[in-house]
C-alpha positions in Angstrom: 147.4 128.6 156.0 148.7 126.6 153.5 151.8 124.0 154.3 154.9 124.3 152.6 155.7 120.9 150.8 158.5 118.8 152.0 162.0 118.2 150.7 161.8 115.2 149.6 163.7 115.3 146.3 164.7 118.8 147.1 167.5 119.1 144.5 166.0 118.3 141.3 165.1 122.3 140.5 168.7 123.0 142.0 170.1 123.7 138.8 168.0 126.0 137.1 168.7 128.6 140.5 171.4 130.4 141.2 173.5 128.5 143.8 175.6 130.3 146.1 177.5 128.9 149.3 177.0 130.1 152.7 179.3 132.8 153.9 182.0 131.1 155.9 182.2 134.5 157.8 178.0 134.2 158.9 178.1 134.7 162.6 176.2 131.4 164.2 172.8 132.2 165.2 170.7 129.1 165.3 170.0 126.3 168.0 170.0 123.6 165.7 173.2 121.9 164.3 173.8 119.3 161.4 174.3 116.3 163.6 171.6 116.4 165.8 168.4 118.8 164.2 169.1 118.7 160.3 170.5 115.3 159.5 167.5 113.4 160.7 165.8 115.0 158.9 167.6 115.2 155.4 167.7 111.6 156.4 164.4 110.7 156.3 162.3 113.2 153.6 165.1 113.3 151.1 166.9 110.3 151.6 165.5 108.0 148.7 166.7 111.0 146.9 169.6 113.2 147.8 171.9 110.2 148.5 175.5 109.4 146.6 174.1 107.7 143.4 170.4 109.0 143.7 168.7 110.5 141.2 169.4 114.4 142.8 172.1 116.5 141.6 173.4 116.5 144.6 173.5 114.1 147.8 172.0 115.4 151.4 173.9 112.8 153.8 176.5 115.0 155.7 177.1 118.6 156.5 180.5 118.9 154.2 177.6 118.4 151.2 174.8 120.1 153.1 176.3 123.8 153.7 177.4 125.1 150.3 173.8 124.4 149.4 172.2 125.9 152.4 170.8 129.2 150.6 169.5 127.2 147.6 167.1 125.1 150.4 166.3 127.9 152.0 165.1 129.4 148.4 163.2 125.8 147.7 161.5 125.3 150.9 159.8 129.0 150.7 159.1 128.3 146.9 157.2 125.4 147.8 158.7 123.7 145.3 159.8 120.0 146.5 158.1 117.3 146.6 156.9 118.2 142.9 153.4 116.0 143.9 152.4 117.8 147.4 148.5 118.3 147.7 145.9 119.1 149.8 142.5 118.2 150.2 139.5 119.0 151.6 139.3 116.9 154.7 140.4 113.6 152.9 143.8 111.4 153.2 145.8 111.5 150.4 148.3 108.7 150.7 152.3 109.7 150.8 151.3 113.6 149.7 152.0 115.1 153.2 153.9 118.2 153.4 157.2 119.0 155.8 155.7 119.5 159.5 156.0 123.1 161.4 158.5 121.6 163.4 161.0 120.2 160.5 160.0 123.4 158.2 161.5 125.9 161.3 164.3 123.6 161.9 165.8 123.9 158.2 165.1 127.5 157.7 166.4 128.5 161.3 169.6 126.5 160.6 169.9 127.6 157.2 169.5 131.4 158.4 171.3 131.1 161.4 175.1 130.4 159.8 174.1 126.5 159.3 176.2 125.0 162.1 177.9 121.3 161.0 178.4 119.4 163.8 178.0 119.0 167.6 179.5 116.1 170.4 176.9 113.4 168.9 177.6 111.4 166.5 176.3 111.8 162.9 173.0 109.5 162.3 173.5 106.7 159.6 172.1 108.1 156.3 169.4 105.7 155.2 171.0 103.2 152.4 169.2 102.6 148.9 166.4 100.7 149.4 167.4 97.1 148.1 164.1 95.5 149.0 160.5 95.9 147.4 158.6 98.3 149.4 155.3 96.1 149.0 156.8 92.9 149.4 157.8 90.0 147.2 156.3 90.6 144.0 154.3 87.8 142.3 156.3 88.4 138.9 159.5 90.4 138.4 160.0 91.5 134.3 163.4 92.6 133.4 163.1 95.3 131.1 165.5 95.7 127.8 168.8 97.7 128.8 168.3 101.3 127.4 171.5 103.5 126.9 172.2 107.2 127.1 174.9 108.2 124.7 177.4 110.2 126.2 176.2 113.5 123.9 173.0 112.8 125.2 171.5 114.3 128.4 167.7 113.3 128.4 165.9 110.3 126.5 162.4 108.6 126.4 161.9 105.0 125.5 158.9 103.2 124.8 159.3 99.7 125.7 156.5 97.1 125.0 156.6 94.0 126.7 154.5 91.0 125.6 152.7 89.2 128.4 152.1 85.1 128.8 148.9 83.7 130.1 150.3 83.0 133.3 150.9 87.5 133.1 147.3 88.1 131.8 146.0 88.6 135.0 144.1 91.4 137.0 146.5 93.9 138.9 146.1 95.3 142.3 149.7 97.0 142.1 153.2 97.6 140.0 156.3 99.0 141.0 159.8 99.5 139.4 163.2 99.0 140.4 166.4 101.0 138.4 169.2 99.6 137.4 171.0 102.7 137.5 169.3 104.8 140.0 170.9 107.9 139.4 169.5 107.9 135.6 165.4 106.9 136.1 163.2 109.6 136.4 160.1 108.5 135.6 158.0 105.8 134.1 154.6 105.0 132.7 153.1 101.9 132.9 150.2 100.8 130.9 147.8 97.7 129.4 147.1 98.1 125.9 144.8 95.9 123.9 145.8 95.7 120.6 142.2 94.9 119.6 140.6 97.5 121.4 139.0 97.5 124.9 135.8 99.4 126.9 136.8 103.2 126.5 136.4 103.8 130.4 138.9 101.2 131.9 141.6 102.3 132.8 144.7 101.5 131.0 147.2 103.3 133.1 148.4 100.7 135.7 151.4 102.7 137.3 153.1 106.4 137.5 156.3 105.5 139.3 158.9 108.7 140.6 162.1 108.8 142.4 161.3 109.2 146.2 157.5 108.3 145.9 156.1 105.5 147.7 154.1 102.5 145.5 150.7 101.6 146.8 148.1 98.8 145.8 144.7 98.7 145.3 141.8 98.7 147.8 140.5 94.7 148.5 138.0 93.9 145.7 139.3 96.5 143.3 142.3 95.8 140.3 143.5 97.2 137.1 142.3 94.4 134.1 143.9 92.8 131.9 143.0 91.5 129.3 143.6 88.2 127.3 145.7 89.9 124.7 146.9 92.3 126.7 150.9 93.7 126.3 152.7 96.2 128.9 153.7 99.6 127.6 156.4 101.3 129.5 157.9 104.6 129.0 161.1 105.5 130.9 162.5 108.8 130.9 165.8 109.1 131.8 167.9 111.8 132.7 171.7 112.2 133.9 172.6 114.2 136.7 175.2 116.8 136.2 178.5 114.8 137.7 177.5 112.1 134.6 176.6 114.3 131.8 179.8 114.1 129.4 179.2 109.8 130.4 178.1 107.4 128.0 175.4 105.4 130.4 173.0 102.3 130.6 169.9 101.3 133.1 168.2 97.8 132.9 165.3 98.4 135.2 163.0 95.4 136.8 159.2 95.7 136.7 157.7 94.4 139.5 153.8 93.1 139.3 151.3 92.0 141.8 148.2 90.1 141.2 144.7 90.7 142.5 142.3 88.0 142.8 138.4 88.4 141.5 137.8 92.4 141.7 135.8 95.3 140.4 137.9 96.5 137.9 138.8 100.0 138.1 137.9 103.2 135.8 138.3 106.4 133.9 135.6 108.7 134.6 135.0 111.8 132.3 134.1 115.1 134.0 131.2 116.1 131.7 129.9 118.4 134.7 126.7 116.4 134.5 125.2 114.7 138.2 126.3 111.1 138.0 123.7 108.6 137.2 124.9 106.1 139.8 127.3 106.3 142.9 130.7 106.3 143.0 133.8 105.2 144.9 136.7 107.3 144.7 140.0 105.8 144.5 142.7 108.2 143.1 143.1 111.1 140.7 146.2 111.6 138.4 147.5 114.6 136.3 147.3 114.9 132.5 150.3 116.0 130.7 148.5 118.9 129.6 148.7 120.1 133.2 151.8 120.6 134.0 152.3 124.0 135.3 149.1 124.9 136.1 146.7 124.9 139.5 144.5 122.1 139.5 141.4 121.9 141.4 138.5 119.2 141.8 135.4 120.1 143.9 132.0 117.9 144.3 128.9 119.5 144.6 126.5 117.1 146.4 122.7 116.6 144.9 121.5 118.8 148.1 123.8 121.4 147.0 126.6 121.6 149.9 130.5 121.8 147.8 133.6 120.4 148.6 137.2 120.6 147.1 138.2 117.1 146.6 141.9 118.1 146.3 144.3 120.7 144.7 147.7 120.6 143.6 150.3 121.9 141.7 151.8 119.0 138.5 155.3 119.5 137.6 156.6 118.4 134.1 157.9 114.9 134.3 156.7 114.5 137.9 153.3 112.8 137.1 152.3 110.7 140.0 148.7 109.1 141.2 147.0 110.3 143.9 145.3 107.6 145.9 142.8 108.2 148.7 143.0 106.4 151.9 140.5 105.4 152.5 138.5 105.9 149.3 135.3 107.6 150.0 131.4 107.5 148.4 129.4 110.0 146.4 126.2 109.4 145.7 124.0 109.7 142.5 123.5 112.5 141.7 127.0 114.5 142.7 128.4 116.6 140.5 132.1 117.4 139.7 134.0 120.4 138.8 137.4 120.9 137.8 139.5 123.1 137.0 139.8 122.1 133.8 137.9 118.8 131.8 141.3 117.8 130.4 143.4 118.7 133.7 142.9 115.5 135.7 141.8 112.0 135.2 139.5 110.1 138.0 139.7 106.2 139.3 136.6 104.7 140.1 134.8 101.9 140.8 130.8 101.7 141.9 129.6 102.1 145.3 128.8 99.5 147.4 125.7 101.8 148.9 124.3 103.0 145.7 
């Protein structure tokens, strides 16, 4: 049975559904109340999200906010829909891609269903605050980038913004992260090395995929993304306003955070020709193509003996592109072969493996 995805940004589809309050007139049917059951909850899966400046189109914090939008969850969390980068996978951790539990999915429905109840004698929980440290610690450089406005007839833009690095920058990665200036504006934001003279075809160039609400990760020990001598960033930010800023001319200087790896393997783009590999592998993470958006995507391995196994499958949503990292990574010997759902669909991070 599959798992309905959590809520984590449960709002961001919100606006192309019809919306209707709850009936003030329900009769009260459920166990569960705001306070106690719901906020907790709302708390911690949506909170980097559905909070009073977040990226959401609406904030999640307390029950006057929660209950006129009670149907529209209840719509969202049978959808599926939220997060927009839930997966499965066949036996294997994928890090921060977990779905709502049985427990949290029955206690949003059933209080939804049954006439959403506000409040009870306990006090409200504290909604979580906006994060104001970096989730994997100091970085090792911080790069402010170039303050990008939204003109107030404008609702979405996309900026490329190329940074030049120093020699003190030209260093391997083993992690990047970004902090907005204006929360409520960043939706996304690609991160890559380029080389204006050209580089091996099967490095990977894509350092980071950064999301509201998803959580950063570094590399495993001994692996990194290179960079190159001549190497400058690339970063695209999309930014969107939410509906109570749409009519607003608006502004986000975002921070780019970067951590440096020591001496490491550096990490690659493998192309799914549906050939055996030659040599073995260790998997690290697997990321949408733009081209996917939309669409199922699947990735099994069939091992040289024969045996198959679905690697992972998920669901991309336009402008929700994230990287999938597997923790721990795991080994497939020469000779596997993989098959996905489609050759353009996905791209793969490797490195060799230490037992080939």
């Amino acid at each position: 049975m599959r798992v309905v995805p959590a809520a984590a940004t449960l709002g961001v589809l919100l606006a192309a559904s019809a919306t209707l309050p709850l009936d003030a007139h329900k009769p009260i049917t459920s166990p569960y109340t705001f306070a106690e059951d719901v906020s907790p909850i709302l708390r911690d899966r949506c909170g980097a999200c559905h909070v009073a400046g977040g990226p959401a189109p609406m904030p999640l914090t307390t029950a006057e906010e929660t209950v006129p939008w009670g149907e529209s969850i209840r719509l969202e969390l049978i959808a599926g829909h939220m997060p927009p980068w839930s997966a499965m996978s066949g036996g294997k951790r994928l890090r921060h891609a977990e779905g709502l539990t049985a427990r949290e999915l029955n206690v949003l429905l059933t209080w939804v269903t049954g006439g959403a109840p506000p409040c009870d004698a306990k006090p409200l929980p504290t909604a979580s605050a906006a994060a104001t440290d970096w989730p994997l610690g100091p970085p090792d450089l911080m790069l402010p980038l170039p303050e990008v406005a939204v003109a107030a007839d404008q609702g979405e833009l996309t900026r490329e913004i190329v940074l030049p690095l120093d020699a003190a920058a030209r260093r391997p990665l083993r992690a990047v992260d970004l902090r907005p200036g204006t929360r409520s504006l960043v939706r996304s934001a690609r991160i890559a090395v380029r080389r204006p003279s050209g580089g091996t075809s099967d490095v990977e160039t894509l350092v980071g995929l950064w999301v509201p609400g998803d959580q950063p990760a570094t590399l495993p020990p001994g692996t990194a993304f290179a960079v190159p001598s001549d190497a400058e960033l690339v970063i695209t930010l999309r930014l969107k306003k939410t509906w109570e800023h749409e009519r607003e001319a608006m502004s986000d200087r975002s921070t780019l955070a970067l951590y440096f790896a020591g001496t490491a393997e550096p990490v690659r783009r493998l192309a799914l020709t549906g050939q055996p590999f030659r040599e073995g592998l260790r998997v690290l993470s697997i990321y949408p193509s733009p081209a996917s958006a939309g669409a199922t995507v699947t990735l099994d391995a069939t091992s040289p003996e024969g045996t198959v196994q679905r690697l992972i499958e998920f669901e991309p949503h336009s402008g929700w592109d994230r990287r999938y990292a597997f923790d721990p990574p795991f080994d497939l010997p020469a000779g596997t072969r993989l098959q996905a759902s489609g050759s353009d669909a996905i791209v793969l991070n490797v490195v060799s493996s230490p037992t080939r």
